[in-house]
C-alpha positions in Angstrom: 11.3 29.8 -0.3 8.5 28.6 -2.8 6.2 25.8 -1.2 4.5 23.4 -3.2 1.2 22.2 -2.3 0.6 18.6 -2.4 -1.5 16.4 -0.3 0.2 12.8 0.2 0.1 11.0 3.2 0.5 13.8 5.8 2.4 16.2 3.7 0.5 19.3 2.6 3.4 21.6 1.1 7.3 21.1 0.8 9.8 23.6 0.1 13.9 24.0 -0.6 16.0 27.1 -0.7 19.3 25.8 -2.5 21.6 28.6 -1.3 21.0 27.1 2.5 20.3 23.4 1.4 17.4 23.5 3.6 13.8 21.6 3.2 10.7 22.8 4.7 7.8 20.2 5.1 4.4 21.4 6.0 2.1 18.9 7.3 -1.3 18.5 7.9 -2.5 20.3 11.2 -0.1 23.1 10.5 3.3 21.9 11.8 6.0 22.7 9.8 9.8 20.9 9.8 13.2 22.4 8.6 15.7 20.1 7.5 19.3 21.3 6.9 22.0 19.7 4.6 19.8 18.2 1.9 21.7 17.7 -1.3 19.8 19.8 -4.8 19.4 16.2 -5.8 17.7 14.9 -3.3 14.9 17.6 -2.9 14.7 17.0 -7.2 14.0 13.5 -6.7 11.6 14.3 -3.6 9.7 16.6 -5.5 9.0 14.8 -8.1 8.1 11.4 -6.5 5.0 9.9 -7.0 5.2 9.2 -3.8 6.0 11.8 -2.3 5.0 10.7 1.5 6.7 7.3 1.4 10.1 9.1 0.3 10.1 11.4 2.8 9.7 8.4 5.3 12.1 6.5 4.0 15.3 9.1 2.4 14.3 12.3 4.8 12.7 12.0 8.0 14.9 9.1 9.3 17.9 10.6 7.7 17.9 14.6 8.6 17.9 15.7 12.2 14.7 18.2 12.2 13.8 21.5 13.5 10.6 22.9 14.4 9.8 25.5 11.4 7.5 28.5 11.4 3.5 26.9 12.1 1.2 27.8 9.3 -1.8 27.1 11.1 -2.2 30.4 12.3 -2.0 32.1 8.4 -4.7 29.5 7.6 -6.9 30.1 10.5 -6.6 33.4 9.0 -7.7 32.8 5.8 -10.4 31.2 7.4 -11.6 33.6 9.2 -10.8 36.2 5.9 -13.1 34.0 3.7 -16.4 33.4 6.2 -16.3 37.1 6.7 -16.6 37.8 3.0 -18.8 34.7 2.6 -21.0 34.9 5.7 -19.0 31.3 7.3 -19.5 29.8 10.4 -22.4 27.2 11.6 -23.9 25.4 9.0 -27.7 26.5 8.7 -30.7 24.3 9.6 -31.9 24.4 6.2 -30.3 22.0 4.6 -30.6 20.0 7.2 -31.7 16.1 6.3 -34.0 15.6 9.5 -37.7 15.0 9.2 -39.5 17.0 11.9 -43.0 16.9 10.6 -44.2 14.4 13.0 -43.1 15.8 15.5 -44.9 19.1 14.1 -48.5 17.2 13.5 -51.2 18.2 16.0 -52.6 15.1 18.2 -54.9 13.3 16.9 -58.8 14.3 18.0 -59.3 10.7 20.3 -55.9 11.2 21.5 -57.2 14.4 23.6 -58.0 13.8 27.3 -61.7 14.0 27.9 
């Protein structure tokens, strides 16, 4: 099944194999729903909403039972993982980091020095 990206609302991909009139949703934070039965028609009209989280709402979520799908956090987390290996990822570095520290750096002054 090819799954579109999009980012609306909480939809990050969306999917439908005609030969099993089923719809895959992906959503953000890696769960994925299956829902079964939905007309060609329907999914055209989905897809191509400008809307494309307000039509789910209202035409597929409160009319399709779902079924947990396949997560696709774990194939991101290992993308993830793929790209800060090539690209050195992980903490950010203190260098770019926005804080002045040189006061707290600067020596005392010389009358501030116990006698």
């Amino acid at each position: 099944m090819d799954m579109k990206k999009i980012h609306s609302g909480k939809l990050r991909a969306i999917g439908y194999d005609a030969a099993r009139r089923l719809l895959r949703v992906e959503l953000e934070g890696g769960a994925a729903l299956e829902y079964s039965g939905v007309s060609a028609d329907l999914w055209r009209r989905f897809a191509a909403s400008g809307v494309a989280w307000s039509f789910y709402r209202d035409n597929i979520e409160e009319e399709f039972p779902a079924k947990a799908g396949a997560r696709v956090a774990e194939s991101a987390g290992a993308q993830r993982a793929a790209l800060d290996a090539l690209f050195g990822g992980g903490a950010p570095s203190a260098q770019g980091s926005t804080t002045d520290d040189s006061e707290a750096a600067a020596p005392a002054p010389d009358d501030a020095a116990p006698r």
